[in-house]
N, C-alpha and C positions, 0 to 999 in steps of 0.2 A: 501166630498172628504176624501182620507185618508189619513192621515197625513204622512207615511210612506213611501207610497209610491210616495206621492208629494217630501221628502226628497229625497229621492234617485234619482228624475229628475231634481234636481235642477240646475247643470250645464247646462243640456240641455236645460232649458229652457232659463236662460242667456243668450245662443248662439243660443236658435232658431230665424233662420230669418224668422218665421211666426209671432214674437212676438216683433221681433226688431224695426220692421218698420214695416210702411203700414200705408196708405191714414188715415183711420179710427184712430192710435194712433197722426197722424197729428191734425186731428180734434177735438180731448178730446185737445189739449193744447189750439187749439183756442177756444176751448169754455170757459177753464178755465180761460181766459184772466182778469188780476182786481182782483184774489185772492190772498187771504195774505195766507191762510192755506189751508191743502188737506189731506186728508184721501183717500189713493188707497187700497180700499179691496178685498183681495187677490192677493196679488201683484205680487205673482211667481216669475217670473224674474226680475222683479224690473222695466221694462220697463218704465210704466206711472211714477212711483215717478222719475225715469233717467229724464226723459222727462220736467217732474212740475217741478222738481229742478233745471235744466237750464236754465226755464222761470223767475226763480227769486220765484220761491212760496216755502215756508216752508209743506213741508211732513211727514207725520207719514203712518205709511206703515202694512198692518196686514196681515196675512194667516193662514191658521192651520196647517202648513206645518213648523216646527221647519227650518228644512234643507233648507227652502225657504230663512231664516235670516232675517224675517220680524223686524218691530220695536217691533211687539205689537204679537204673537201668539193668534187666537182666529178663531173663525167661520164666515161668515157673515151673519149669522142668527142671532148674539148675540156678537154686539159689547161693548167690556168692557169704552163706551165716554157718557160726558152729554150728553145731549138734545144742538142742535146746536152748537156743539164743534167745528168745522169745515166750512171754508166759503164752499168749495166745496168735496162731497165726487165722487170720480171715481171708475169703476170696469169695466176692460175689459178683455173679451176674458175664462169668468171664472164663468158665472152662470149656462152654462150649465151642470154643475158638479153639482152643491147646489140640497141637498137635499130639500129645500123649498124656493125655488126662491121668493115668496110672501113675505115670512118673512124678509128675506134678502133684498128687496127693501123696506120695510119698516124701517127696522133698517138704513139703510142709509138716509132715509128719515128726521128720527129721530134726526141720528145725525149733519143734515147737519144744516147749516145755512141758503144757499142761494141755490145752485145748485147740482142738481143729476145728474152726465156722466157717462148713459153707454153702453157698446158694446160688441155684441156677435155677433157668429152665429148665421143666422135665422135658423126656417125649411126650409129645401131642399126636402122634402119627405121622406118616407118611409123606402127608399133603401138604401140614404144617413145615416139616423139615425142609420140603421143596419150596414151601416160600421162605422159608428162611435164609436157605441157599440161592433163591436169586432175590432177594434183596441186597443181602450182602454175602459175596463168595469167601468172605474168609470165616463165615461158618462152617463150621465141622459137623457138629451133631449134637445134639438134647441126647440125653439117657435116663430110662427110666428108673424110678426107684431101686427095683432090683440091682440095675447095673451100678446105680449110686451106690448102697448098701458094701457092693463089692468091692467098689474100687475104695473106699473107706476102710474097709475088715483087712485088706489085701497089703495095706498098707500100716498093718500094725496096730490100727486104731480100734476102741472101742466105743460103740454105736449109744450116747445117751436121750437122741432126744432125735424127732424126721416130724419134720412140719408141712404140710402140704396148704398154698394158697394160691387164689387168683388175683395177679396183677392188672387193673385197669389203664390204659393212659395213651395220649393224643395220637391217631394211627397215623396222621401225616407226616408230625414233627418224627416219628419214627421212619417212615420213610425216608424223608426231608435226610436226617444224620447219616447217609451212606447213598446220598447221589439217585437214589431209584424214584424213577418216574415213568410218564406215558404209559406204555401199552405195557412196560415193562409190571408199574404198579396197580394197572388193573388187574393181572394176570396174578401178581400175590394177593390182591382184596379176594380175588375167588379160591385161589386156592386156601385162602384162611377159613370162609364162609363165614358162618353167622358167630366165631369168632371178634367179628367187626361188626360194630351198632353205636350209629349216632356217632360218626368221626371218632369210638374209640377203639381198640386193641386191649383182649384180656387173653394175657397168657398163663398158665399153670406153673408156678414154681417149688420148689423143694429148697427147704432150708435143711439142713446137718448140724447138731452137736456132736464130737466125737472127741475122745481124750485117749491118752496112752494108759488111762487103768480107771476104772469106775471102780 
């Protein structure tokens, strides 16, 4: 990601109601249930630490995004914690950015103690990635379960729980937070199709529980 440009979305993303809510940021706190510490990497809007900290859990918070107001600025390829500093580390809504999603679920792995949560977009296909990349180019790419699966297992971790849902929410204001407009945004409403209905956007996401031993 760039750090730059994540600063300058920062209020947007505070107020996206793509990041505010939804089923999937319900289920990272139930899974977090019983932890004393948490590491949300890349936190952007601050949502999951919002979230962890009202359940009672103590949070430290990173992103490479200064403008984000993390606790900690850093990459999640390359977290500045010991080895198991953390009962649970979380990341959602934010790998599909990372330049090496492997290494980044490694490093979490690394630091966690007990439990690895996390959630993204999956693939959607083809069309879908292409709008996603010109909406915003500093997407990388959606992976599908399998590839999730792997980069989870790959990284030491073991697989307790893969939740699959659809996220609904305002297709403009999502536009709106990353500048895309004109001929630009009509050209992603068609490459999404019927994706889009009634001014909203439902995307498919994957949640992950995984731990270092079931």
């Amino acid at each position: 990601m760039t750090s730059d440009i994540w600063s300058g979305r920062a209020d947007a993303y505070v107020e996206s109601d793509a990041h505010r809510e939804g089923e999937d940021l319900d289920q990272l706190v139930a899974w977090a249930a019983g932890a004393r510490t948490a590491l949300d990497v890349a936190t952007g809007g601050g949502h999951v630490a919002r979230r962890l900290r009202e359940a009672g859990i103590e949070v430290v918070t990173s992103d490479p995004a200064p403008g984000m107001r993390p606790d900690v600025v850093s990459r999640a390829e390359s977290l500045p914690f010991a080895d198991g500093a953390f009962d649970v580390v979380a990341c959602r809504t934010a790998a599909h950015h990372f330049a090496d999603p492997a290494a980044a679920v490694r490093e979490m792995a690394r630091v966690s103690r007990d439990r690895v949560l996390l959630v993204d977009t999956v693939f959607m296909g083809d069309e879908v990635e292409e709008a996603e990349r010109r909406r915003d180019p500093s997407h990388v790419r959606n992976y599908t379960e399998a590839e999730w699966r792997g980069l989870v297992e790959d990284a030491g971790l073991e697989i307790g729980d893969v939740r699959l849902s659809a996220h609904t929410f305002d297709f403009a204001a999502w536009l709106a937070r990353t500048g895309c407009e004109g001929e630009e945004a009509q050209l992603v409403e068609d490459l999404l199709g019927d994706r889009v209905a009634e001014g909203r956007l439902t995307l498919d996401k994957i949640a992950i529980r995984a731990a270092k031993g079931y």
